[in-house]
PQR file with spaces between the fields and no chain letter, atoms N, CA, C, O and H, PARSE charges and radii, in Angstrom:
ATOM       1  N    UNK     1     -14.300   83.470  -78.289 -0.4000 1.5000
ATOM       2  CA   UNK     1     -15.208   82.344  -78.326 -0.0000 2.0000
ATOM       3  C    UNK     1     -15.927   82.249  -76.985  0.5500 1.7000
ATOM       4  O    UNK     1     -15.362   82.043  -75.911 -0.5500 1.4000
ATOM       5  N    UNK     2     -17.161   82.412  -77.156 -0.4000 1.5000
ATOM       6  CA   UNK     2     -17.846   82.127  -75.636 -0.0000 2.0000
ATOM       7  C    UNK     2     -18.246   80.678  -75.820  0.5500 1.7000
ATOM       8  O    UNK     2     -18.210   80.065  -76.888 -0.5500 1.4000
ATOM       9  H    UNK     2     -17.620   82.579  -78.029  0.4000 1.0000
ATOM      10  N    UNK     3     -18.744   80.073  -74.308 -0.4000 1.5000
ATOM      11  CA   UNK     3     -19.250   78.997  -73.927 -0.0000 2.0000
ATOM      12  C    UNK     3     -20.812   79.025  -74.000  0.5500 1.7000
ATOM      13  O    UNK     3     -21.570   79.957  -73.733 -0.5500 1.4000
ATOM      14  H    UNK     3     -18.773   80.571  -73.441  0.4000 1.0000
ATOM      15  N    UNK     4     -21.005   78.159  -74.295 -0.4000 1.5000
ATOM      16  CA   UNK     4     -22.287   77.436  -74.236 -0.0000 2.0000
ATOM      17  C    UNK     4     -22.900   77.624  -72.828  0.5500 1.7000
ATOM      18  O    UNK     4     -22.298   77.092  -71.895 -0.5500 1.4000
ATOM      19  H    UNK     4     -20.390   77.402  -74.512  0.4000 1.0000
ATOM      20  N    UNK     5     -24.011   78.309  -72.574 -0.4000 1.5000
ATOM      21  CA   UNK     5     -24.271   78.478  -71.490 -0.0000 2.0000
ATOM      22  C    UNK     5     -24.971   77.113  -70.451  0.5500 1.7000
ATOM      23  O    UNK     5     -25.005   76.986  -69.227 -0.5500 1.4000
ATOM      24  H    UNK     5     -24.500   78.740  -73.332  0.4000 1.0000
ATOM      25  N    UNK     6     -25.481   76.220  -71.582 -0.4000 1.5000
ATOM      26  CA   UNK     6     -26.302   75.065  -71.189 -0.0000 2.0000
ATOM      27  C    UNK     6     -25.346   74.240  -70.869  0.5500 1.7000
ATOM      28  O    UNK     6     -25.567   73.297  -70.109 -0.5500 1.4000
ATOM      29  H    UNK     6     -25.454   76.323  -72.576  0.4000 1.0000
ATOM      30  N    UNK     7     -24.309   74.440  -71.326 -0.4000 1.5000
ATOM      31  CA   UNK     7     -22.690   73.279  -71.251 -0.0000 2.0000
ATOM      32  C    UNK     7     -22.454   73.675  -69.599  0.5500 1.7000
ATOM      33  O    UNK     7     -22.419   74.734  -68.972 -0.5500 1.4000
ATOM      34  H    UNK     7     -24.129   75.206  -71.943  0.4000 1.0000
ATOM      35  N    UNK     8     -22.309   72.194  -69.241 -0.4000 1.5000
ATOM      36  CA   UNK     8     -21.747   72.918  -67.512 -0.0000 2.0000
ATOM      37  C    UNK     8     -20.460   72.607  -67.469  0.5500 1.7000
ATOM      38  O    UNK     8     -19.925   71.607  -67.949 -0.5500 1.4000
ATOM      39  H    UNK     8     -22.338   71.333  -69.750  0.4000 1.0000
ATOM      40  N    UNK     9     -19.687   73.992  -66.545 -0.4000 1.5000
ATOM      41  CA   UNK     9     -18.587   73.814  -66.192 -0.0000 2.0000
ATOM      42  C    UNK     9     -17.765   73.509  -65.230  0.5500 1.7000
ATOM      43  O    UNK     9     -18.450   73.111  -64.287 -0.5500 1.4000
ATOM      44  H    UNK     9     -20.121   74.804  -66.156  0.4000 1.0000
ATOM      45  N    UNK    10     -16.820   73.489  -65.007 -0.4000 1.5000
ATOM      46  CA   UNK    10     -16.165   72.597  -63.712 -0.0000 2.0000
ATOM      47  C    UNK    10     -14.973   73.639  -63.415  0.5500 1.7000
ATOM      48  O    UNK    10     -14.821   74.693  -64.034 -0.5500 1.4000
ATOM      49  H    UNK    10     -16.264   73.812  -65.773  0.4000 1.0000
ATOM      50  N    UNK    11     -14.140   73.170  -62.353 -0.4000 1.5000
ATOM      51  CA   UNK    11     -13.299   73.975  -61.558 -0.0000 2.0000
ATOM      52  C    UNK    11     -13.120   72.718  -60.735  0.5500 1.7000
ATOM      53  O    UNK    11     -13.874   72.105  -59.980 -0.5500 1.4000
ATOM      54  H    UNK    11     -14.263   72.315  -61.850  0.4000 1.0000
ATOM      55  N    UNK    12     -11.528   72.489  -61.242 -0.4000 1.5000
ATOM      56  CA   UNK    12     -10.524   72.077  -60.557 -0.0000 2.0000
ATOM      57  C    UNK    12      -9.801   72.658  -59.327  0.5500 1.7000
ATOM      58  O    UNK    12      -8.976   73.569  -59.393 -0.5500 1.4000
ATOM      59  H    UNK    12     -10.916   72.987  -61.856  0.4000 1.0000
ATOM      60  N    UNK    13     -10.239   71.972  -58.073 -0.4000 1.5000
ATOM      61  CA   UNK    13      -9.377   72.773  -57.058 -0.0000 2.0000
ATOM      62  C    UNK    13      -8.171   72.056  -56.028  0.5500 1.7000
ATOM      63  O    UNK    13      -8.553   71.155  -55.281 -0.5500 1.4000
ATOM      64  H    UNK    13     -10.910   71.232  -58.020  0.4000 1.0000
ATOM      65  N    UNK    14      -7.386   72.280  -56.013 -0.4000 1.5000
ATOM      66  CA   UNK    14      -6.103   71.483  -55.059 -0.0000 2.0000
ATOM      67  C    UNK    14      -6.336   71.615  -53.955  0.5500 1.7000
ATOM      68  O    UNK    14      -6.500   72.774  -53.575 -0.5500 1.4000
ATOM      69  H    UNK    14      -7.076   73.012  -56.619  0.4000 1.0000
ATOM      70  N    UNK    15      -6.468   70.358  -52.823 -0.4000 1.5000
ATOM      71  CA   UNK    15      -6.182   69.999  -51.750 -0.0000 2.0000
ATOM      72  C    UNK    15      -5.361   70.779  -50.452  0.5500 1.7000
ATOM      73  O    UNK    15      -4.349   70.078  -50.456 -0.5500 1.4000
ATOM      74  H    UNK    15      -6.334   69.416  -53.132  0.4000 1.0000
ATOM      75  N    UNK    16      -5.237   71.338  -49.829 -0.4000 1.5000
ATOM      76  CA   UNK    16      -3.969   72.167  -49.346 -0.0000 2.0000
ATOM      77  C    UNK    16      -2.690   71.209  -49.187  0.5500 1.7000
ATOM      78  O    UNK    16      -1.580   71.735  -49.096 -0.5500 1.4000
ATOM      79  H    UNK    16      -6.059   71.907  -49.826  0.4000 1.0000
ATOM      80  N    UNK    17      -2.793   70.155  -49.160 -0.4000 1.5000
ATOM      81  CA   UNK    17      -1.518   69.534  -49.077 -0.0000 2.0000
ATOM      82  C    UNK    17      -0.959   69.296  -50.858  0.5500 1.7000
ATOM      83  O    UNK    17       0.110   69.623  -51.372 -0.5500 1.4000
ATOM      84  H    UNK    17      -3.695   69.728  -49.233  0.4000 1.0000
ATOM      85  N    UNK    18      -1.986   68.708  -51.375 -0.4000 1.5000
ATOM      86  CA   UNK    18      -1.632   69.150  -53.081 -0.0000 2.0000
ATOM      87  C    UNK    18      -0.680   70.321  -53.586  0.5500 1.7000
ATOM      88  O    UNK    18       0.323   70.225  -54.293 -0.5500 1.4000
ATOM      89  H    UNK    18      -2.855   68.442  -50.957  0.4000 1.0000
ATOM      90  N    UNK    19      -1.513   71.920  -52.802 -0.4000 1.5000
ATOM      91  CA   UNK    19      -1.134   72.783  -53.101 -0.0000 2.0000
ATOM      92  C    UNK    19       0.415   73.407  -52.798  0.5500 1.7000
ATOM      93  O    UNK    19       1.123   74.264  -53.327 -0.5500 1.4000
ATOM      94  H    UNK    19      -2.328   71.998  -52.228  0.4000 1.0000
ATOM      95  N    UNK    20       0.544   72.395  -51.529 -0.4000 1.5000
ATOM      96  CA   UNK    20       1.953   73.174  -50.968 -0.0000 2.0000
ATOM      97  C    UNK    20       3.283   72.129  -51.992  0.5500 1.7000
ATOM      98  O    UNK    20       4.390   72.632  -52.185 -0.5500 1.4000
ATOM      99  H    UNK    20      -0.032   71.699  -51.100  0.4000 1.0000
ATOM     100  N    UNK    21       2.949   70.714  -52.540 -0.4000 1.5000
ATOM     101  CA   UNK    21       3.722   70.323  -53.870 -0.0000 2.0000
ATOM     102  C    UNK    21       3.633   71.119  -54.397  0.5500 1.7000
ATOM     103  O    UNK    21       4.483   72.007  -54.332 -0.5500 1.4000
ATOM     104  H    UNK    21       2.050   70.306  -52.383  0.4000 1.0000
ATOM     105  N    UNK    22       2.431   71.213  -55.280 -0.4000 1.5000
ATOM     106  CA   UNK    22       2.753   72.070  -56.385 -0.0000 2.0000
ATOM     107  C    UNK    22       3.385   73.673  -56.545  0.5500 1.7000
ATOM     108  O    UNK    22       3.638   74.228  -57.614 -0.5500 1.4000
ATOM     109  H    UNK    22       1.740   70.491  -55.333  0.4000 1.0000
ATOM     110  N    UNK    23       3.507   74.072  -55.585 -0.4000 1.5000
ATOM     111  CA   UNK    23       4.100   75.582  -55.486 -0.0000 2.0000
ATOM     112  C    UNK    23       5.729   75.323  -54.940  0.5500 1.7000
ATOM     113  O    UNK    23       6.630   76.161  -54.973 -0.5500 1.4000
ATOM     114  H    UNK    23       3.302   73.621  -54.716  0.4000 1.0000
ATOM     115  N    UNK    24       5.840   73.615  -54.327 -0.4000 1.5000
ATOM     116  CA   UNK    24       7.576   73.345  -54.469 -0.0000 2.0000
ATOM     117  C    UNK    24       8.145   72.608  -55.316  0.5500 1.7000
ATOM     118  O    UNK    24       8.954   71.721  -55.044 -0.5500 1.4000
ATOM     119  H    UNK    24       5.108   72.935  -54.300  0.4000 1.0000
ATOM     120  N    UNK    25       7.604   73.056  -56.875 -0.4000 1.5000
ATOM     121  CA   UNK    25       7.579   72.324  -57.672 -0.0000 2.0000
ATOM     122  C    UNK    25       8.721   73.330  -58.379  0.5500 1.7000
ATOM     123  O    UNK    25       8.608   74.479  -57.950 -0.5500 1.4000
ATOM     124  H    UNK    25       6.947   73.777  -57.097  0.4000 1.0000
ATOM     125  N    UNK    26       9.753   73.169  -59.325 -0.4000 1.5000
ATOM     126  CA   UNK    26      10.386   74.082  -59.986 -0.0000 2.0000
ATOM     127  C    UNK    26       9.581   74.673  -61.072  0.5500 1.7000
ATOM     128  O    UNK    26       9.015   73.803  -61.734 -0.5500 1.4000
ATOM     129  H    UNK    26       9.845   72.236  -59.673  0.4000 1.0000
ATOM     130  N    UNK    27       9.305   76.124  -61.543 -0.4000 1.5000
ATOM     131  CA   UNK    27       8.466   76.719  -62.327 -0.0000 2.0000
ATOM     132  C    UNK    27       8.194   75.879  -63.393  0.5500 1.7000
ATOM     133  O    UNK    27       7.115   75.288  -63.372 -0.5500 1.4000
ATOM     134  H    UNK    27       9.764   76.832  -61.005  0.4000 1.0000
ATOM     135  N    UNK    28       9.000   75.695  -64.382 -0.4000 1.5000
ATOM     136  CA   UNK    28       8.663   74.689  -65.574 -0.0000 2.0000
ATOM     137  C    UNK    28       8.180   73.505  -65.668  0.5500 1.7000
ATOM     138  O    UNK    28       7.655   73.030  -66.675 -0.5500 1.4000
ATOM     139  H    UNK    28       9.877   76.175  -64.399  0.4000 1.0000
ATOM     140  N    UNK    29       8.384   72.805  -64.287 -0.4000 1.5000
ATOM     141  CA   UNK    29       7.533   71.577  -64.534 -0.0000 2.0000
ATOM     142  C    UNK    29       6.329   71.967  -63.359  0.5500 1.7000
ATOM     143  O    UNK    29       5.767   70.983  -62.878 -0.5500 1.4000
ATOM     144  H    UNK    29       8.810   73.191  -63.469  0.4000 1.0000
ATOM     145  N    UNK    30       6.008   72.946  -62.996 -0.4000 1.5000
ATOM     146  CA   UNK    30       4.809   73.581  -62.511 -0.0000 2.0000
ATOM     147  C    UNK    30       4.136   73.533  -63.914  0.5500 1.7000
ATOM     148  O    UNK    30       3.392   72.589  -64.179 -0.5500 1.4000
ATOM     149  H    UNK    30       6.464   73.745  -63.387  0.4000 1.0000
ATOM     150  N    UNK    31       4.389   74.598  -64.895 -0.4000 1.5000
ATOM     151  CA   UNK    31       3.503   74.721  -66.262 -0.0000 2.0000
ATOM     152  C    UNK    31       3.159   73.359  -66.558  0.5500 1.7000
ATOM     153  O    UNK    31       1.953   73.146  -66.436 -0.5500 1.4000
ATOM     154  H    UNK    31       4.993   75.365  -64.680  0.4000 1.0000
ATOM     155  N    UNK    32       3.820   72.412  -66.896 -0.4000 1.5000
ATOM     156  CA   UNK    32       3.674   71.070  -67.459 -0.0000 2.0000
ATOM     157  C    UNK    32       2.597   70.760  -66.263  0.5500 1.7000
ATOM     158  O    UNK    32       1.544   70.290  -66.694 -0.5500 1.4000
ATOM     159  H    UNK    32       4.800   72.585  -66.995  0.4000 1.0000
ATOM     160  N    UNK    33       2.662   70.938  -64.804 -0.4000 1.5000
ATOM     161  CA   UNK    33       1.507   69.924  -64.284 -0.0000 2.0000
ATOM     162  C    UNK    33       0.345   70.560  -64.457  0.5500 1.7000
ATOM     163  O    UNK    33      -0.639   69.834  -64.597 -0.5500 1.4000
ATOM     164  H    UNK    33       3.518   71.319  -64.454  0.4000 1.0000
ATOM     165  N    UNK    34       0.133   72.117  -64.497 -0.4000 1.5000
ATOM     166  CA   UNK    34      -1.109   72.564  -64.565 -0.0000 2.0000
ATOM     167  C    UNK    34      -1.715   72.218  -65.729  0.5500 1.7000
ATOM     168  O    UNK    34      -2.884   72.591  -65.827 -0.5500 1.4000
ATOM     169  H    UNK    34       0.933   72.707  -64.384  0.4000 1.0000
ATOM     170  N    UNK    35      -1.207   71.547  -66.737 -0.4000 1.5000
ATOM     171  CA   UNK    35      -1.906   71.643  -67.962 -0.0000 2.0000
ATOM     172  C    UNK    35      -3.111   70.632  -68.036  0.5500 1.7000
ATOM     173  O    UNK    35      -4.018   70.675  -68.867 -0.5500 1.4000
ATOM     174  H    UNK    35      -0.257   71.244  -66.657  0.4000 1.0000
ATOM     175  N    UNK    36      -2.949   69.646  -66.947 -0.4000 1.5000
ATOM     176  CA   UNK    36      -3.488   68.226  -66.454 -0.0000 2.0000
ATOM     177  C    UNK    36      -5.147   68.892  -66.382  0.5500 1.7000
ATOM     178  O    UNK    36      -6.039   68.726  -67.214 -0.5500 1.4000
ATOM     179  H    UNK    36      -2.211   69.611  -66.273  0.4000 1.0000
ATOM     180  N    UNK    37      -5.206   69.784  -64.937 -0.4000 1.5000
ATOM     181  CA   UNK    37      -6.119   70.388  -64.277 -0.0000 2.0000
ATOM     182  C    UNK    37      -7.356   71.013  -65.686  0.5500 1.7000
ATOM     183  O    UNK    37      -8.454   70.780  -66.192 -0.5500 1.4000
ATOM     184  H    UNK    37      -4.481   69.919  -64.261  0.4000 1.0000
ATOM     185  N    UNK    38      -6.496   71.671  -65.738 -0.4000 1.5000
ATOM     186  CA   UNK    38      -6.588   72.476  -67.232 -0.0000 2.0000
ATOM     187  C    UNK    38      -8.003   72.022  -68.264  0.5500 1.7000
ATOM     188  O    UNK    38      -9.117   72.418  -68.606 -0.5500 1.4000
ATOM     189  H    UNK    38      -5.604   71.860  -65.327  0.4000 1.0000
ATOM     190  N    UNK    39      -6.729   70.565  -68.501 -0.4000 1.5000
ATOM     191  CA   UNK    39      -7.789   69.752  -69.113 -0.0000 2.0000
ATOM     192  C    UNK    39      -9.278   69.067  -68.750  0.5500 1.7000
ATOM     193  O    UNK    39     -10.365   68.895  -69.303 -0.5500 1.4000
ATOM     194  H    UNK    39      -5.823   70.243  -68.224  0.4000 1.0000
ATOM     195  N    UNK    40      -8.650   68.796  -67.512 -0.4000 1.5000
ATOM     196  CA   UNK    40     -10.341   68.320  -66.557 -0.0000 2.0000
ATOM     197  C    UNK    40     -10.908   69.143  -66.783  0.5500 1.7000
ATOM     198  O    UNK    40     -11.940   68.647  -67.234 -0.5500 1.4000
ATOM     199  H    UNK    40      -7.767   68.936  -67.063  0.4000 1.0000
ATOM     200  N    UNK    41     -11.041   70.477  -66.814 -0.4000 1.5000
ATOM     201  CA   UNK    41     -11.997   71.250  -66.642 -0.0000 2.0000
ATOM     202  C    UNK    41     -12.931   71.533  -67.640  0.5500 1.7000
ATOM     203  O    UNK    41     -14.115   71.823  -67.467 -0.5500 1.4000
ATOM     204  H    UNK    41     -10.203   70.881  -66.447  0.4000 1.0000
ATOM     205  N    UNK    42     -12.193   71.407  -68.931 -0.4000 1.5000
ATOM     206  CA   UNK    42     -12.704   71.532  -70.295 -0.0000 2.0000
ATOM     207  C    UNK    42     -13.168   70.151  -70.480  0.5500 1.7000
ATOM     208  O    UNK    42     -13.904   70.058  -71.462 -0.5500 1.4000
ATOM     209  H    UNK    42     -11.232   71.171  -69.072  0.4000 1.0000
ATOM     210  N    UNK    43     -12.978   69.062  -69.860 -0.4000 1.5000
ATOM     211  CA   UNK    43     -13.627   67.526  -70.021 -0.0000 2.0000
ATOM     212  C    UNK    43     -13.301   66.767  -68.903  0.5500 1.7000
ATOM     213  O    UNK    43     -12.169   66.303  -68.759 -0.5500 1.4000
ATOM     214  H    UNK    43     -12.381   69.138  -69.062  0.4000 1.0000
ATOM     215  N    UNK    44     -14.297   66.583  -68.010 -0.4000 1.5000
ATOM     216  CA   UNK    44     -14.040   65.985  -67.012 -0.0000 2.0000
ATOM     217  C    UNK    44     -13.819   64.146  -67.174  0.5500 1.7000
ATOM     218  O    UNK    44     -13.360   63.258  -66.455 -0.5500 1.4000
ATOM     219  H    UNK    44     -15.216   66.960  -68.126  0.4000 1.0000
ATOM     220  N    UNK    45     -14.295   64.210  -68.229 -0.4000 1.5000
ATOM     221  CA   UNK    45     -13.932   62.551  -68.900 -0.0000 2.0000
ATOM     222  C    UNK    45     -12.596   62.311  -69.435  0.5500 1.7000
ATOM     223  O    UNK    45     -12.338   61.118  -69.596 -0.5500 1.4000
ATOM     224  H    UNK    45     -14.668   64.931  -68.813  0.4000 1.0000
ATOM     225  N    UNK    46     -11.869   62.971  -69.685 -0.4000 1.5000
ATOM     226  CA   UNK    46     -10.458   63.371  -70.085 -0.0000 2.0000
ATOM     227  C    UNK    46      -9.342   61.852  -69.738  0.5500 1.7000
ATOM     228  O    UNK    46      -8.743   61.556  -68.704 -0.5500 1.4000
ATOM     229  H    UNK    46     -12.078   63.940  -69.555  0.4000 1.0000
ATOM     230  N    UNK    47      -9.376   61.493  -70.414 -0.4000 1.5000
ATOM     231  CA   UNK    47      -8.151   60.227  -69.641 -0.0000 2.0000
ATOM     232  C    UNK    47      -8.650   58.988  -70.260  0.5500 1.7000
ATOM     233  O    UNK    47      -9.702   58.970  -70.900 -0.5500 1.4000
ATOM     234  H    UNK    47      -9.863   61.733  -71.254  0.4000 1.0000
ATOM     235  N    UNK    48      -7.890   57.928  -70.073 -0.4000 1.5000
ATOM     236  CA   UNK    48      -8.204   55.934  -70.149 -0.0000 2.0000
ATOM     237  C    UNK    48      -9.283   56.047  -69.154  0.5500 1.7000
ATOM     238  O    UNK    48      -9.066   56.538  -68.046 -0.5500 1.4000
ATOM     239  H    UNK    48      -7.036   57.943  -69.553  0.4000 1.0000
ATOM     240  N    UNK    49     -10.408   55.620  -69.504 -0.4000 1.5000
ATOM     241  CA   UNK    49     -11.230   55.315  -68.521 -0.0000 2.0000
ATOM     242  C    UNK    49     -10.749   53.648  -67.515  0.5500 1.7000
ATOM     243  O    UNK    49     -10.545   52.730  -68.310 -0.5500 1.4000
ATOM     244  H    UNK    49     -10.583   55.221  -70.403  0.4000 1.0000
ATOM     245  N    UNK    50     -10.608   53.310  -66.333 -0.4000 1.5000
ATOM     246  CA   UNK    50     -10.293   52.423  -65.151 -0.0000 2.0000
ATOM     247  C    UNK    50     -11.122   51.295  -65.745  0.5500 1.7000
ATOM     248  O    UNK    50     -10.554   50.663  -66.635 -0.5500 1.4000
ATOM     249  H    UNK    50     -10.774   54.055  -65.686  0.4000 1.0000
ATOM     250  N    UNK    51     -12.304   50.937  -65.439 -0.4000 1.5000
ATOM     251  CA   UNK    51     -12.843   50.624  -65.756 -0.0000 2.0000
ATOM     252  C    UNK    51     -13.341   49.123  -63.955  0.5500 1.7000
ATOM     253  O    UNK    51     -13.743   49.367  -62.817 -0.5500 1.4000
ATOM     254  H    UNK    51     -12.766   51.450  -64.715  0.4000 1.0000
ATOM     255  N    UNK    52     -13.118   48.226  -64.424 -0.4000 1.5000
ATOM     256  CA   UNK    52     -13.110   47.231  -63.555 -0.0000 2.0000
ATOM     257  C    UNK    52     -11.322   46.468  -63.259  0.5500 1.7000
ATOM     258  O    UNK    52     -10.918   45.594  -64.026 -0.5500 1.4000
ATOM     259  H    UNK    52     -12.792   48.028  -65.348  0.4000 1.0000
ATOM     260  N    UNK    53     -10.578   46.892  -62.254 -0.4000 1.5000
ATOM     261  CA   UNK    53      -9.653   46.422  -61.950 -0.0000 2.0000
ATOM     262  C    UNK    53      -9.364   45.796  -61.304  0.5500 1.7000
ATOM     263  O    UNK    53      -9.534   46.186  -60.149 -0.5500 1.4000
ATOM     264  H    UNK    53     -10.905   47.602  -61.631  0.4000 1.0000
ATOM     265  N    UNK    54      -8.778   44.506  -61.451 -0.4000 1.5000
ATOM     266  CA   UNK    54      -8.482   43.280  -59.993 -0.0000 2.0000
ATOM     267  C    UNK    54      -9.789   43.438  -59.461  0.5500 1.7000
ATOM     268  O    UNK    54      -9.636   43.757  -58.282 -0.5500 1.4000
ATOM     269  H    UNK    54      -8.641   44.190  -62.389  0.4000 1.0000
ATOM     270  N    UNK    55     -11.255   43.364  -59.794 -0.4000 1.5000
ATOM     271  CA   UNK    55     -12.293   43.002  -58.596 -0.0000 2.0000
ATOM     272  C    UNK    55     -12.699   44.475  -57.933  0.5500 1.7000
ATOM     273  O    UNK    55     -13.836   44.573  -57.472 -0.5500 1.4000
ATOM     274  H    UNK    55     -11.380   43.105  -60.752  0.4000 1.0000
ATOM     275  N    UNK    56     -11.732   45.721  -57.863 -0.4000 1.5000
ATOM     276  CA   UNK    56     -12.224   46.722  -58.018 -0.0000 2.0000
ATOM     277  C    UNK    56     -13.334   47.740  -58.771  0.5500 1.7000
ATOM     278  O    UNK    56     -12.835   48.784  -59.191 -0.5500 1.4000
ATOM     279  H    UNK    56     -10.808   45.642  -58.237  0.4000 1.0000
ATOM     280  N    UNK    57     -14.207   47.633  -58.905 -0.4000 1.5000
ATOM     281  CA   UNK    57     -14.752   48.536  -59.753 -0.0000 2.0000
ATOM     282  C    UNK    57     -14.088   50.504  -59.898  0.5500 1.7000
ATOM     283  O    UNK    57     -14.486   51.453  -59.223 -0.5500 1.4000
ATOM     284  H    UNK    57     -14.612   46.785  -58.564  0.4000 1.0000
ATOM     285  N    UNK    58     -13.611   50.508  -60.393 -0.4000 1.5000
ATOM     286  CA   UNK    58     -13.271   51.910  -60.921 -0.0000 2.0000
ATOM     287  C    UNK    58     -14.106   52.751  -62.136  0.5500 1.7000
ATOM     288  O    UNK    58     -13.758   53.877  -62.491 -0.5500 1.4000
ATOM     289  H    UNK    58     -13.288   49.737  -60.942  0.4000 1.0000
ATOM     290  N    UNK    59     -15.065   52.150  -62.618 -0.4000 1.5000
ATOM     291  CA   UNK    59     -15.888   53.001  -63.697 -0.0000 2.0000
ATOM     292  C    UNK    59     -16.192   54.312  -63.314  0.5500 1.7000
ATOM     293  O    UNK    59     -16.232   54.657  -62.133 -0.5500 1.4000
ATOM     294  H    UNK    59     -15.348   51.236  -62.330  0.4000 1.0000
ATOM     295  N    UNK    60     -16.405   55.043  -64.239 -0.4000 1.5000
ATOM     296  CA   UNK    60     -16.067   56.777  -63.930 -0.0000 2.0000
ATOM     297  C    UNK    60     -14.818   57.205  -63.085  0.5500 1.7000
ATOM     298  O    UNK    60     -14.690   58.150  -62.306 -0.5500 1.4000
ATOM     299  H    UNK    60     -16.373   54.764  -65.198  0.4000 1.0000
ATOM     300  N    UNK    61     -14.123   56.437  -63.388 -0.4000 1.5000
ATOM     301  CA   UNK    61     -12.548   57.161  -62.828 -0.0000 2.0000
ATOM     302  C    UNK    61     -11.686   56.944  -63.916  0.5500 1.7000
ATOM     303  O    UNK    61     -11.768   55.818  -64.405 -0.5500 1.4000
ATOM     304  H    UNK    61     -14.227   55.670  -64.021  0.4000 1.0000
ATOM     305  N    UNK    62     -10.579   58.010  -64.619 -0.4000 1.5000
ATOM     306  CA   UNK    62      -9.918   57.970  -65.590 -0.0000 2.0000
ATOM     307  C    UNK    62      -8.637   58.076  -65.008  0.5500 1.7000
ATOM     308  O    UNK    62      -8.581   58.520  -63.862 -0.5500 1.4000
ATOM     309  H    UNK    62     -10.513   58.925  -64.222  0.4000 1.0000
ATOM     310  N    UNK    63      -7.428   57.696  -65.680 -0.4000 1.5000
ATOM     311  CA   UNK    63      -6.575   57.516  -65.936 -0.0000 2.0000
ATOM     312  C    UNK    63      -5.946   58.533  -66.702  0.5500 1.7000
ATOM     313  O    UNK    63      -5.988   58.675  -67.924 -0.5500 1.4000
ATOM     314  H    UNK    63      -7.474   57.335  -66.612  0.4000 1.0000
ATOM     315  N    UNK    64      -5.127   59.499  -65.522 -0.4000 1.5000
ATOM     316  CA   UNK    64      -4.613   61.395  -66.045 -0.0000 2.0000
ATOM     317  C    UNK    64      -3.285   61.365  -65.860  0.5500 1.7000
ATOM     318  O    UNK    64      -2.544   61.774  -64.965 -0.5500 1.4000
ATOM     319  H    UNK    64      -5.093   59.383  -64.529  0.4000 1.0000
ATOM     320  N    UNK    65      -3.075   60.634  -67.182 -0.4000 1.5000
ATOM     321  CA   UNK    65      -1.455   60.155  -67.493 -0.0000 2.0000
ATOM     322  C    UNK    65      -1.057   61.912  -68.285  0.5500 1.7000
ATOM     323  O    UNK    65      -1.709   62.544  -69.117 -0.5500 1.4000
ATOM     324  H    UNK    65      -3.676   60.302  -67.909  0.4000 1.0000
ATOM     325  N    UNK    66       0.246   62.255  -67.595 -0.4000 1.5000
ATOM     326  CA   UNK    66       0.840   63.576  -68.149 -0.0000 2.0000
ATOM     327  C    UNK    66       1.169   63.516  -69.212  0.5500 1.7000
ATOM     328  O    UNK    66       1.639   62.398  -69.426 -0.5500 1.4000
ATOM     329  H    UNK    66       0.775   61.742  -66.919  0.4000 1.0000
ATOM     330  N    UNK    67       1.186   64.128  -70.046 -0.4000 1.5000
ATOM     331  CA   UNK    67       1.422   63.994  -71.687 -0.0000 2.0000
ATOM     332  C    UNK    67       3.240   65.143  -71.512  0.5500 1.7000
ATOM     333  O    UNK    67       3.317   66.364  -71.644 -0.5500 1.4000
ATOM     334  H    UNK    67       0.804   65.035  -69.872  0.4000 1.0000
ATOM     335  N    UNK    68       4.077   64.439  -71.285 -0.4000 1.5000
ATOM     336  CA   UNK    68       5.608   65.260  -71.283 -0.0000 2.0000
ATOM     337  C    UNK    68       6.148   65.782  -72.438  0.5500 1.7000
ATOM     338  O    UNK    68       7.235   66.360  -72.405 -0.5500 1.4000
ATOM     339  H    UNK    68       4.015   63.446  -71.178  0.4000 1.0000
């Protein structure tokens, strides 16, 4: 299956401090967190959208609850 060339894509990238968790993470729940990333990439809207919290505005920020 190819992509849509007009569709834009994204790339998820970790932090270096992100990165050094996730590589002291035990392998199996390594798989389980990458699947998160994963998903952003294929939909960057992916999640509960925030919305307006306590007086915060959060709109366009979602909520990337792990699915276990």
């Amino acid at each position: 299956m190819q992509r849509d060339s007009a569709v834009p894509t994204w790339k998820v990238e970790l932090i270096a401090e992100a990165q050094d968790d996730f590589y002291g993470l035990d392998g199996s729940i390594r798989k389980q967190v990458l699947k998160q990333p994963i998903k952003l990439e294929e939909n960057p809207a992916y999640g509960d959208a925030l919305g307006n919290k306590s007086g915060i505005d959060l709109n366009g920020y979602f909520n990337q609850s792990p699915e276990f």
